[in-house]
C-alpha positions in Angstrom: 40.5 5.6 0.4 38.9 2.7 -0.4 35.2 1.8 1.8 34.9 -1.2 2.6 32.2 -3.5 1.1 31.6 -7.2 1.6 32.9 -9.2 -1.4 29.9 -9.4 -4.1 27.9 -6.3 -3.3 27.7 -3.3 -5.7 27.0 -0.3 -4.3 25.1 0.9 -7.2 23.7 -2.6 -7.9 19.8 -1.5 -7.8 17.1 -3.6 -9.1 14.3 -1.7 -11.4 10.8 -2.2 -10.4 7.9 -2.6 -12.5 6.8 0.5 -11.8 9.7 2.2 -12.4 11.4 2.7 -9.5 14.5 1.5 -8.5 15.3 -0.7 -5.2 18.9 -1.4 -3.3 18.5 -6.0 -2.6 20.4 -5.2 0.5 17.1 -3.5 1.4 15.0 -6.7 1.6 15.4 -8.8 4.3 14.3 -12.8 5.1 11.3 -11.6 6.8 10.0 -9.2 4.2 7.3 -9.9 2.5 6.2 -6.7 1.2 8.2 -3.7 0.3 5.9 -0.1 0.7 7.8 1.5 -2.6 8.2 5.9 -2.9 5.7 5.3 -5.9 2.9 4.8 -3.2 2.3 1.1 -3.9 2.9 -1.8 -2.1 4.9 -4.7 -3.8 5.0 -8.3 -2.9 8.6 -9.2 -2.1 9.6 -13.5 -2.2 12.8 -14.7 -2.0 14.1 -18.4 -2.7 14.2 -19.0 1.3 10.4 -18.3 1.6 8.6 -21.6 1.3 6.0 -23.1 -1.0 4.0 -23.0 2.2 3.7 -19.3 2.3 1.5 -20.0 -0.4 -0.5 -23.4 0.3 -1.0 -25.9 3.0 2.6 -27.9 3.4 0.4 -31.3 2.6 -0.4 -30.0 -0.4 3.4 -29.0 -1.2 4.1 -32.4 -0.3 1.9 -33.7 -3.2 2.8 -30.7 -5.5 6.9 -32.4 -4.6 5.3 -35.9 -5.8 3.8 -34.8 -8.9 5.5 -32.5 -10.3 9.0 -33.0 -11.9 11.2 -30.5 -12.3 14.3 -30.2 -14.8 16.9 -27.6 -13.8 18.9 -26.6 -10.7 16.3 -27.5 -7.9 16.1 -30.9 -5.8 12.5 -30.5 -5.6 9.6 -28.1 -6.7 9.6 -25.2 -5.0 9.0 -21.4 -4.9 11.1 -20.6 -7.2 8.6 -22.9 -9.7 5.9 -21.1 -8.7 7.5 -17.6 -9.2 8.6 -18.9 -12.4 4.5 -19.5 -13.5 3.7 -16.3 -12.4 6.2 -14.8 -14.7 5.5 -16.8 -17.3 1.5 -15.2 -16.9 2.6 -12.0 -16.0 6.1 -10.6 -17.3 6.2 -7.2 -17.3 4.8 -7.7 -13.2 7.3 -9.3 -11.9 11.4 -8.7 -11.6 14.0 -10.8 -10.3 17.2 -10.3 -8.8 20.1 -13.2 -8.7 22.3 -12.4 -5.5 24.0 -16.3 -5.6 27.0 -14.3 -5.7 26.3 -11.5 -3.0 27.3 -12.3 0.8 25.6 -9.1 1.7 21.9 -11.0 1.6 20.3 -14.1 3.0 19.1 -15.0 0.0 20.2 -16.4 -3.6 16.9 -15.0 -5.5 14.5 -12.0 -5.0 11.2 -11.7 -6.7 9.5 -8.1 -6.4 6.0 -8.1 -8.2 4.1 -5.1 -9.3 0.8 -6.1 -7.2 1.0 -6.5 -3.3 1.6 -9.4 -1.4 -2.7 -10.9 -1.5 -2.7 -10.3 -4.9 0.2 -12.5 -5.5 -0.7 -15.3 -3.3 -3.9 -15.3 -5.1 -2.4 -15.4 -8.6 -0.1 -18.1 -7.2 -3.2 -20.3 -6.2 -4.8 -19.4 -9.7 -2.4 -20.4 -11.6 -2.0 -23.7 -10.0 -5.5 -24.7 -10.2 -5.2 -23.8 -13.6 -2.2 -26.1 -14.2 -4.1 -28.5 -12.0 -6.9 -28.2 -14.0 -4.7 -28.7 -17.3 -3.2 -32.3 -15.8 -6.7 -33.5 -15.6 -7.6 -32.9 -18.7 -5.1 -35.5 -19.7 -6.3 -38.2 -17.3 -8.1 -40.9 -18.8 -10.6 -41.1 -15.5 -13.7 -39.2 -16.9 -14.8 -39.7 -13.1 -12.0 -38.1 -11.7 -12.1 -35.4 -14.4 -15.9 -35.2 -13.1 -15.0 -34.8 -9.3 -12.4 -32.3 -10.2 -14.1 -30.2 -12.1 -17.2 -30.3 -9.3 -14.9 -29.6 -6.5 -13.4 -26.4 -8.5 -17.0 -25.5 -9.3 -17.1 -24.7 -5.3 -13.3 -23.8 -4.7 -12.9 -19.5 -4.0 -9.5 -18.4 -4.1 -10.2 -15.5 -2.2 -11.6 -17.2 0.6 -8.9 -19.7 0.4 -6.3 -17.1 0.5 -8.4 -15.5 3.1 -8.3 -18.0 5.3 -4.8 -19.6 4.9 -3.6 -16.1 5.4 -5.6 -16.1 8.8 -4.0 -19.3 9.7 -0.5 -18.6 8.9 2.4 -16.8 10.7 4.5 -15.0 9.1 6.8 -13.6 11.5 10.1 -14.9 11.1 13.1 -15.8 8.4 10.8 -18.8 8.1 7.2 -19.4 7.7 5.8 -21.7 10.1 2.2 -23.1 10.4 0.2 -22.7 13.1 
């Protein structure tokens, strides 16, 4: 007899980890954010419901939304942009899973990366302060190349991560700010 199944779902549809092992999507849930894996690591789990806020201040997203313009799919930058950078940086790190087709998940996109869930948000912010860093380089403003670069002369990710990680809840299908 057939089992029933909702339509899109494999039962054997597992997504392989960078470390090797293998994970069911219909594990992860909205309000995962890390997923403890049998090869005694901790991975950082993002889906494309999680905000750009998970990762920085929604003012900032705001300005990230003004300034940069994006070219596929997406209305408006978002995570899966910034996923997309840390891919870019780090390949073999990260996997991705597409479940647009899959009514058995919340979600149209899963990212699982290799390191846990501090590490990535602290890639995330370094790679945007590098591609910050990379726009001014272009401006024509040698004064506001000169305030930039003093300002990230005193900038710590880790204490920015640190402390936006202090201020933040992440507790439900959605991350809120305090």
């Amino acid at each position: 007899m057939a089992e029933p199944r909702v339509p899109g779902s494999e039962p054997d549809d597992r997504l392989e980890l960078p470390c090797g092992e293998s994970l069911d999507p219909h594990e992860i849930d909205l309000g995962m954010r890390e997923y403890d894996c049998p090869c005694g690591e901790t991975h950082a789990v993002v889906t494309d419901v999680h905000p750009p806020s998970r990762f920085f201040p929604e003012s900032f997203v705001v300005v990230l939304r003004e300034l940069v313009e994006t070219d596929d799919e997406f209305e408006e930058f978002g995570t899966p942009h910034l996923l997309g950078v840390v891919m870019e940086e780090f390949p073999e790190a990260v996997v991705t899973h597409d479940a647009s087709d899959d009514g058995a998940v919340g979600y149209s996109m899963l990212w699982v990366a290799d390191f846990d869930a501090r590490r990535l948000h602290e890639v995330v912010v370094e790679l945007v302060v590098e591609l910050m860093e990379h726009a001014i380089s272009h401006a024509e403003d040698d004064a506001a190349i000169s305030e930039f670069e003093s300002q990230m002369l005193e900038f710590d990710v880790g204490e920015f991560v640190e402390q936006y990680r202090r201020q933040r809840e992440f507790e439900g299908e959605h991350d809120r700010a305090l």
